[in-house]
NUNU-45471 format. One record per residue (C-alpha): x negated, y, z; residue in three letters; residue number from 1. Coordinates in steps of 0.25 Angstrom, whole numbers, plus 5000, padded with zeros to 4 digits. Layout:
NUNU-45471
+------+------+------+--------+-----+
!   px !   py !   pz ! residu ! num !
+------+------+------+--------+-----+
!    X !    Y !    Z !    ala ! NUM !
...
+------+------+------+--------+-----+
//
This chain:
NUNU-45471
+------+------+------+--------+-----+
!   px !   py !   pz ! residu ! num !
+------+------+------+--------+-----+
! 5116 ! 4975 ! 5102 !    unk !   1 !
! 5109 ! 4976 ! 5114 !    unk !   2 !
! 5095 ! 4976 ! 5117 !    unk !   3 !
! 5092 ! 4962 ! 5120 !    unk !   4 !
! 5096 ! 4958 ! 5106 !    unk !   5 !
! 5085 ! 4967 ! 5100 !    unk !   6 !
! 5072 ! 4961 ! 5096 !    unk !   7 !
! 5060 ! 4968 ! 5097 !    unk !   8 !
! 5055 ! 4961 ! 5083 !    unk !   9 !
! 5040 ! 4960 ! 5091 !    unk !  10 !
! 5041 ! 4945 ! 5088 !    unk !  11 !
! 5029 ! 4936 ! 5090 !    unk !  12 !
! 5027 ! 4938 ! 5074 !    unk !  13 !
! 5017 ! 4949 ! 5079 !    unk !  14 !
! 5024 ! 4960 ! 5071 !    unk !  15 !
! 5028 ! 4970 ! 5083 !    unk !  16 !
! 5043 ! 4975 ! 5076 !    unk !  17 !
! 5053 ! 4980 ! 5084 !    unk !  18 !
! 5069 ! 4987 ! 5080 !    unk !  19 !
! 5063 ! 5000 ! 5084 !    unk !  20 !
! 5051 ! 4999 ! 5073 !    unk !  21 !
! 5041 ! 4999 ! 5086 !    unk !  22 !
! 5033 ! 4988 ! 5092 !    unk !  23 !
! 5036 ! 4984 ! 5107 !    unk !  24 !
! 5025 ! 4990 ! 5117 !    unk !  25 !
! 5017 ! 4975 ! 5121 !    unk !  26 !
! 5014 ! 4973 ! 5106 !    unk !  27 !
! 5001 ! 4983 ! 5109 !    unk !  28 !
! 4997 ! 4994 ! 5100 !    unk !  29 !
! 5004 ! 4999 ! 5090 !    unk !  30 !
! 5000 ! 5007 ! 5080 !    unk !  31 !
! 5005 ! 5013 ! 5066 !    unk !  32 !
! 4996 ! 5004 ! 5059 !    unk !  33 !
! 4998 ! 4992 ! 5065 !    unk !  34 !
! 5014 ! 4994 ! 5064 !    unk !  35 !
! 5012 ! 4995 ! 5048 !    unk !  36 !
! 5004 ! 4984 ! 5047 !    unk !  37 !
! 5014 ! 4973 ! 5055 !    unk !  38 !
! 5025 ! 4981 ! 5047 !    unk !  39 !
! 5017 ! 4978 ! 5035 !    unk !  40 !
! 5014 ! 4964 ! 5039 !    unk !  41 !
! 5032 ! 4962 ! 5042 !    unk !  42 !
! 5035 ! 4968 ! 5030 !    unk !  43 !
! 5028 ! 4959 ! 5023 !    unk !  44 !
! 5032 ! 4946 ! 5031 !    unk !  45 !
! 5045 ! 4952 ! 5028 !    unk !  46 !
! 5046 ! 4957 ! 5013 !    unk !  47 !
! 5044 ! 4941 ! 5010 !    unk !  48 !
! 5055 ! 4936 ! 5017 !    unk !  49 !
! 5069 ! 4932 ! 5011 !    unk !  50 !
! 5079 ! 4942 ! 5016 !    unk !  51 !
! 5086 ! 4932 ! 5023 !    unk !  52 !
! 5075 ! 4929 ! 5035 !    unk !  53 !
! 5070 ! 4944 ! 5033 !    unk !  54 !
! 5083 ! 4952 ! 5035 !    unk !  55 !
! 5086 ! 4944 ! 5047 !    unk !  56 !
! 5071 ! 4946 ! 5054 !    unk !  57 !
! 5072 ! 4961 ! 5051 !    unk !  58 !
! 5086 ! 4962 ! 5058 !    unk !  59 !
! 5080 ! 4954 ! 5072 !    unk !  60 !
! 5067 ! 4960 ! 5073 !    unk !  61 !
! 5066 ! 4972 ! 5067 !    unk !  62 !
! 5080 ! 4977 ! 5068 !    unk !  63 !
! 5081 ! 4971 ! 5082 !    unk !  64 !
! 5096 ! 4964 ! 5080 !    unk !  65 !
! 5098 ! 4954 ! 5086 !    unk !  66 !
! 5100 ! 4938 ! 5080 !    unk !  67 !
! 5114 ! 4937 ! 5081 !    unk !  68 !
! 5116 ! 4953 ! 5073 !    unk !  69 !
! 5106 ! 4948 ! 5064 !    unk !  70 !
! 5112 ! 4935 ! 5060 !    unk !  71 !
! 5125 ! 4943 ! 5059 !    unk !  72 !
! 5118 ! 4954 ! 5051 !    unk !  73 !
! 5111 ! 4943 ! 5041 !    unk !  74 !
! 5126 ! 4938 ! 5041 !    unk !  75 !
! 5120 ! 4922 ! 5045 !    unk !  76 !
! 5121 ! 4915 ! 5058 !    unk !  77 !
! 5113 ! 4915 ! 5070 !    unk !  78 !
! 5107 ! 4902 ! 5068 !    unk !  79 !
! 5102 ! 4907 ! 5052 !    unk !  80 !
! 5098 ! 4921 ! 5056 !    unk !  81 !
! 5087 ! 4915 ! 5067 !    unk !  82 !
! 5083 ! 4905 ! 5058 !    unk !  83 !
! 5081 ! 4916 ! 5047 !    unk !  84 !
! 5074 ! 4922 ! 5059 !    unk !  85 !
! 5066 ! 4911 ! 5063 !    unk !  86 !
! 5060 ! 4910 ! 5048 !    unk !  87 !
! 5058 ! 4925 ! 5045 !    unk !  88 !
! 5050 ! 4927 ! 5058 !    unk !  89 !
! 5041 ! 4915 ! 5054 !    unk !  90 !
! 5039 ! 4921 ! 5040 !    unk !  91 !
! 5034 ! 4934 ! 5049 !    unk !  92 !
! 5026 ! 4927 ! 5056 !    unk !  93 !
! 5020 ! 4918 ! 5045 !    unk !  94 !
! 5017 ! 4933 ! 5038 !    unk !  95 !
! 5012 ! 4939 ! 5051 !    unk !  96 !
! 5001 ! 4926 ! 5052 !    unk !  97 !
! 4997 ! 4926 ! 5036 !    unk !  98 !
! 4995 ! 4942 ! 5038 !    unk !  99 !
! 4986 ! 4939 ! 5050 !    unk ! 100 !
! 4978 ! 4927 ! 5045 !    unk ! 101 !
! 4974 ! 4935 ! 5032 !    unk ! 102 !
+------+------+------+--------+-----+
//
């Protein structure tokens, strides 16, 4: 792989992830404290979902492949790997904005 098929996992879900386990420099200060509680917070929105869409979100944007080794890694087609894509990061999101509102 090259470096322009790895994804920084810092997506606009607001949980600053990347392959190398440390967030990029704009997304401000980062402390112990606040790592574990966004790790926290993915874990969660993680540990509830299917294997199916989880496996595949965990390979893009915490392992940094890219789509087409994660599809073939998940063993599916592109097309169902970014759709399984598509859903997992809305259940992360959906998780992040619960969490937030309280």
């Amino acid at each position: 792989r090259n470096g322009d098929d790895r994804h920084d996992g810092a997506t606009a879900l607001g949980v600053h992830v990347t392959s190398r386990g440390r967030a990029p420099a704009w997304a401000g200060a980062v402390t112990p404290s606040r790592d574990r509680a966004e790790l926290t917070l993915l874990d969660g929105a993680l540990a509830g979902m299917p294997h199916k869409l989880r496996t595949p979100w965990v390979l893009r944007h915490v392992v940094g492949h890219s789509v087409e080794d994660t599809a073939a890694a998940c063993g599916c087609s592109l097309a169902t790997v970014k759709r399984r894509l598509a859903a997992a990061d809305e259940r992360v999101q959906r998780h992040i904005e619960e969490d937030r509102r309280g």
